[in-house]
DSSP file (Angstrom, degrees, kcal/mol; ACC not computed):
  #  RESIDUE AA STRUCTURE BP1 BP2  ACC     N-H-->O    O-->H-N    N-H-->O    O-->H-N    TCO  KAPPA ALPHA  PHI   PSI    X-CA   Y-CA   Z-CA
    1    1 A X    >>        0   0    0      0, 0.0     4,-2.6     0, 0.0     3,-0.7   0.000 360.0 360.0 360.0 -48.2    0.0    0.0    0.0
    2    2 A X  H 3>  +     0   0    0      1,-0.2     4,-2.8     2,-0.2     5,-0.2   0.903 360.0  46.2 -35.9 -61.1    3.0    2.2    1.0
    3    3 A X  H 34 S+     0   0    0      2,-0.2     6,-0.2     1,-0.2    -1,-0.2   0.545 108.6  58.2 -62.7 -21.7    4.6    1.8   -2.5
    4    4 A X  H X> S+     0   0    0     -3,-0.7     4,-1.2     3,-0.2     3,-0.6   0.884 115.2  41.3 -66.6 -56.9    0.9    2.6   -4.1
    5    5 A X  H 3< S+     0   0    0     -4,-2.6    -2,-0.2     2,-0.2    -3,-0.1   0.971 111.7  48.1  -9.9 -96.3    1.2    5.6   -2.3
    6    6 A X  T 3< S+     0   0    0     -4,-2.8    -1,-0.2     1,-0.2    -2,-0.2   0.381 129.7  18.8 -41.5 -19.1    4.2    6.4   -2.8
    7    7 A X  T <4 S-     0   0    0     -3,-0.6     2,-0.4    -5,-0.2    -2,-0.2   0.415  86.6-121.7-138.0 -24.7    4.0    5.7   -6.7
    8    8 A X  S  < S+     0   0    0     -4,-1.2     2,-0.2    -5,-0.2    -4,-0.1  -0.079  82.7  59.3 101.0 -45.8    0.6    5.7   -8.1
    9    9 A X        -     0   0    0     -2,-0.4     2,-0.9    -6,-0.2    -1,-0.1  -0.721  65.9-139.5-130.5 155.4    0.4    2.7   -9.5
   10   10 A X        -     0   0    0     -2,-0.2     2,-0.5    -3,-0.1    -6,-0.1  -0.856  12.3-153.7-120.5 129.3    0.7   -1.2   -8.4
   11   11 A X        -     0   0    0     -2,-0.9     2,-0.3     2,-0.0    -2,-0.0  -0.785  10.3-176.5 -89.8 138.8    2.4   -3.8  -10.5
   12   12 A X    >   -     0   0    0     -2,-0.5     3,-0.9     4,-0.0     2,-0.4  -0.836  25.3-136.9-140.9  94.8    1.2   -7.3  -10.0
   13   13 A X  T 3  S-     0   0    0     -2,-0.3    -2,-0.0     1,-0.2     0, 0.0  -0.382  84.0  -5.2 -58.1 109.6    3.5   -9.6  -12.2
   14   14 A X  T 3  S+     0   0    0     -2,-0.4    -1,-0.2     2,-0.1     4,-0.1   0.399  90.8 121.6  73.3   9.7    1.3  -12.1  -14.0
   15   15 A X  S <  S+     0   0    0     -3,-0.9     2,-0.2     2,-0.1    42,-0.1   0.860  76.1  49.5 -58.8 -50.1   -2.0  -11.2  -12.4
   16   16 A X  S    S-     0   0    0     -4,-0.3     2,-0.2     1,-0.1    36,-0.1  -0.538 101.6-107.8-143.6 145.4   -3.5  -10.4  -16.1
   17   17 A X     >  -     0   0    0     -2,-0.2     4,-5.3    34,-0.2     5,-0.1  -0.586  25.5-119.6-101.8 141.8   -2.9  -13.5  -19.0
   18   18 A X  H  > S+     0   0    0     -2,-0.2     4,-1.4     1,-0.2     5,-0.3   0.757 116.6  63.2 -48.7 -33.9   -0.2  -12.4  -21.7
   19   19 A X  H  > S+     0   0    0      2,-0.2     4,-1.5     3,-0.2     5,-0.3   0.923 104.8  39.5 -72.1 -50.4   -3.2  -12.8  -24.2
   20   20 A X  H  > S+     0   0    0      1,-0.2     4,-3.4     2,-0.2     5,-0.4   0.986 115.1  55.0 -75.5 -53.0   -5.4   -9.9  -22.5
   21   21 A X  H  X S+     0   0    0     -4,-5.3     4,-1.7     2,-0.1    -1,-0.2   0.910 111.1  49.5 -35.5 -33.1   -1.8   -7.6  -22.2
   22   22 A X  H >X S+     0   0    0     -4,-1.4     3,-1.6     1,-0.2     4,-1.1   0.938 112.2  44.9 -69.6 -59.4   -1.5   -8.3  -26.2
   23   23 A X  H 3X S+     0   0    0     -4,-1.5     4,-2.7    -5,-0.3     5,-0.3   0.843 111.9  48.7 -48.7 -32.9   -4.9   -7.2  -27.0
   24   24 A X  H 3X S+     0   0    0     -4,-3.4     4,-1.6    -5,-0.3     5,-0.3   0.896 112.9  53.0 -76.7 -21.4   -4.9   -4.1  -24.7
   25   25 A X  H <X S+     0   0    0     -4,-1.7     4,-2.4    -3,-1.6    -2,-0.2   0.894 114.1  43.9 -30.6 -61.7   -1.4   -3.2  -26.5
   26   26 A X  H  X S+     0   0    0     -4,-1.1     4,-1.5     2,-0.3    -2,-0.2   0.751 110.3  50.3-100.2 -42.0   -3.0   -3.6  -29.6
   27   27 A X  H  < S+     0   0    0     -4,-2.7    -1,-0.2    -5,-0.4    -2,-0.2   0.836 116.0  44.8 -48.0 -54.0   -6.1   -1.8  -28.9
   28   28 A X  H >< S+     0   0    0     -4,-1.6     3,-2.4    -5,-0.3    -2,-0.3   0.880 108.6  51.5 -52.6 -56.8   -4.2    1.0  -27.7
   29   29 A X  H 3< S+     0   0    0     -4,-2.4    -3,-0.2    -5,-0.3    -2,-0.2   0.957 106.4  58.5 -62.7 -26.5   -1.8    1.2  -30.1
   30   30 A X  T 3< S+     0   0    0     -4,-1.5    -1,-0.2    -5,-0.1     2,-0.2   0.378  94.3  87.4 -90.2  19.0   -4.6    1.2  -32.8
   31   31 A X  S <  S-     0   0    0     -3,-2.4     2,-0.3     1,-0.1     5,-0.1  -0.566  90.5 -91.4-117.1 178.8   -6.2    4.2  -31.5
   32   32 A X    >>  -     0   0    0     -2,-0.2     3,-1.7     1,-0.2     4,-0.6  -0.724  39.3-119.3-104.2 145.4   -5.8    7.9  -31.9
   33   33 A X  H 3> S+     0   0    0     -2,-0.3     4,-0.7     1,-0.3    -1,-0.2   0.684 110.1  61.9 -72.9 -24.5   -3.3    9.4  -29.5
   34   34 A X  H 34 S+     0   0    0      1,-0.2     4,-0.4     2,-0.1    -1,-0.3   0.984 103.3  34.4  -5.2-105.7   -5.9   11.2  -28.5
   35   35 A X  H X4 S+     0   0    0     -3,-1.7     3,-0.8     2,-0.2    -2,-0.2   0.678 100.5  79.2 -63.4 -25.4   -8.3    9.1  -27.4
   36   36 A X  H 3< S+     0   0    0     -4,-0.6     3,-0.5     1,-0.2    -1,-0.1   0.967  90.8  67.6 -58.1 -30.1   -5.4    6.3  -25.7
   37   37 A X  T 3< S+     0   0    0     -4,-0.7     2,-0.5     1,-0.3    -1,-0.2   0.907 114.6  19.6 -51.0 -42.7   -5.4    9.1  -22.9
   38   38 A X  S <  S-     0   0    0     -3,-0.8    -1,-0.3    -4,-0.4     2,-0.2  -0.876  79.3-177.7-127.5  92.8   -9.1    8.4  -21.8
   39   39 A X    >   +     0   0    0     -2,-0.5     3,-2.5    -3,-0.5     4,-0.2   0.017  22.6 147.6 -96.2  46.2   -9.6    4.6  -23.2
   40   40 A X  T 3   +     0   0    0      1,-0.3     3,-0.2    -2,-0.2    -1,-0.2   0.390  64.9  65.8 -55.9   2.4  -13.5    4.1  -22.1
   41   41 A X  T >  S+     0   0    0      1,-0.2     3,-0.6    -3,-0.2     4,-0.5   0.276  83.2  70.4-102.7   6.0  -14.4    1.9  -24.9
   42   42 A X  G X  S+     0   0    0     -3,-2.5     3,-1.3     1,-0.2     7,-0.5   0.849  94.2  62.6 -71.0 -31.1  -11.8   -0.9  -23.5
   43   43 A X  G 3  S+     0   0    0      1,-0.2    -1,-0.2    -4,-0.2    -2,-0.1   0.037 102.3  51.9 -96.4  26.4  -15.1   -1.1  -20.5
   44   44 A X  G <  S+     0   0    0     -3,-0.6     2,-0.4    -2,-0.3    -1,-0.2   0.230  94.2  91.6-125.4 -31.6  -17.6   -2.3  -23.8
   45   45 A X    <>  -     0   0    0     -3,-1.3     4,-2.2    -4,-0.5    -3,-0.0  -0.531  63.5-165.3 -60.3 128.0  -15.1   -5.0  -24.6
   46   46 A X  H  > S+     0   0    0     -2,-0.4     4,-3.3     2,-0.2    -1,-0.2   0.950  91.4  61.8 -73.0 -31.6  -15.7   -8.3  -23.0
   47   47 A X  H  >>S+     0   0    0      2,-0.2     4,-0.9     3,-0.1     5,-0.7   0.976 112.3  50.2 -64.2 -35.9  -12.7  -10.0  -23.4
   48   48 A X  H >>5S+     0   0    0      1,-0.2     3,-2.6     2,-0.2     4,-1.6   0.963 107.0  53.3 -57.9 -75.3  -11.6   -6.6  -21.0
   49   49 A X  H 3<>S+     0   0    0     -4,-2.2     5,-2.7    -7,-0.5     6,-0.4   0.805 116.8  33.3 -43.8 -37.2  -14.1   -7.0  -18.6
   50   50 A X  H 3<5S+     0   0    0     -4,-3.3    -1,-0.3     3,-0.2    -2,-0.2   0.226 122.6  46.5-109.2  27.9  -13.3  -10.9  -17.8
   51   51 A X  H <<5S+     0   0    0     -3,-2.6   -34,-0.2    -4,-0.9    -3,-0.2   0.211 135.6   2.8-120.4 -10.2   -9.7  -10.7  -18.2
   52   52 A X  T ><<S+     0   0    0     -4,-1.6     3,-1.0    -5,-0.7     6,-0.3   0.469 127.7  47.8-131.2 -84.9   -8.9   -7.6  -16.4
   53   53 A X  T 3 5S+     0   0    0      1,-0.2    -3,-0.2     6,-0.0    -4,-0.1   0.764 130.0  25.5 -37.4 -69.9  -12.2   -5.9  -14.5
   54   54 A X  T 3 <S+     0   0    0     -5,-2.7     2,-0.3    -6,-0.1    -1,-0.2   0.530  83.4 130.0 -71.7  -7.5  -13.4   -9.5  -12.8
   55   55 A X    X>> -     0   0    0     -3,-1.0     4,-2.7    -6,-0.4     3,-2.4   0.012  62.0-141.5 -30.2  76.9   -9.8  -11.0  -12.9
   56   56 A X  H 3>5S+     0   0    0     -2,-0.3     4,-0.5     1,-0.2    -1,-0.2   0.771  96.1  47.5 -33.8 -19.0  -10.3  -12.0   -9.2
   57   57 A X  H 3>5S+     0   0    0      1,-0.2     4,-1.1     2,-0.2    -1,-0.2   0.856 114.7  42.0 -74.1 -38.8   -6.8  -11.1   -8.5
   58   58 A X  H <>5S+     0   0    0     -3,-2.4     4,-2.3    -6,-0.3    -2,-0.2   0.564 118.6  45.8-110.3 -26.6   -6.8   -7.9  -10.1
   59   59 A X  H  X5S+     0   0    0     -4,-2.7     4,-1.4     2,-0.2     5,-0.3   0.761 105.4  58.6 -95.8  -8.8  -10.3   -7.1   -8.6
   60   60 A X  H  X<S+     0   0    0     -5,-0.6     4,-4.4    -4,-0.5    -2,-0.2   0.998 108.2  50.4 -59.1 -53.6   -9.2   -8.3   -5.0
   61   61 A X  H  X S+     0   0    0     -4,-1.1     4,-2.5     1,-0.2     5,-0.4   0.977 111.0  51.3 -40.5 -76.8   -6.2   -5.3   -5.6
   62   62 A X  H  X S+     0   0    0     -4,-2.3     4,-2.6     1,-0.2     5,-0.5   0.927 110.5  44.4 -45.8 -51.8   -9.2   -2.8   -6.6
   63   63 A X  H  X S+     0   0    0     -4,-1.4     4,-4.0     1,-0.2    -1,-0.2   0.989 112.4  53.9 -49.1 -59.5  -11.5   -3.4   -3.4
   64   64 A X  H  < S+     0   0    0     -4,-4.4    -1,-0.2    -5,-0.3    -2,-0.2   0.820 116.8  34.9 -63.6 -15.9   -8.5   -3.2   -1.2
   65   65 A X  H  < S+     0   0    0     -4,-2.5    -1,-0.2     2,-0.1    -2,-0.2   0.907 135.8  23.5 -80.5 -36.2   -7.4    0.2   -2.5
   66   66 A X  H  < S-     0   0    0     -4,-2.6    -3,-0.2    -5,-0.4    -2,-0.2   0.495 106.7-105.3-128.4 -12.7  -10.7    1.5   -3.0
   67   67 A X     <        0   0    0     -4,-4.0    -1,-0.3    -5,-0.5    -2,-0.1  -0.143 360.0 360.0  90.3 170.2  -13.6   -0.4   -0.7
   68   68 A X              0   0    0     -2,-0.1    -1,-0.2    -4,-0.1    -5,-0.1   0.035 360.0 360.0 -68.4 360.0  -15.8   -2.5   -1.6
């Protein structure tokens, strides 16, 4: 939590499948630099929602920073 703090951000090494990192890479990259800044149409994909929002690992992280 200190280092969240301290840093902004949390790294969790393998939390999220190589397959859902490509696609948000690729998603990103194919969008206009613009728009990567605020990327709300990743939350309309599914394969984003059940590889990252409900990712129990990844959603355990969000509760503990943020409540329930």
């Amino acid at each position: 939590m200190i280092d969240f703090c301290r840093h902004g951000y949390l790294v969790m090494e393998r939390a999220v499948s190589d397959k859902v990192c490509r696609r948000i890479r690729e998603y990103l990259d194919a969008m206009d630099s613009n728009d990567a800044q605020q990327p709300n149409g990743l939350l309309e994909e599914d394969w984003f929602v059940e590889g990252l929002v409900l990712n129990p690992q990844m959603a355990g992280a969000v509760r503990s920073l943020l409540g329930a």
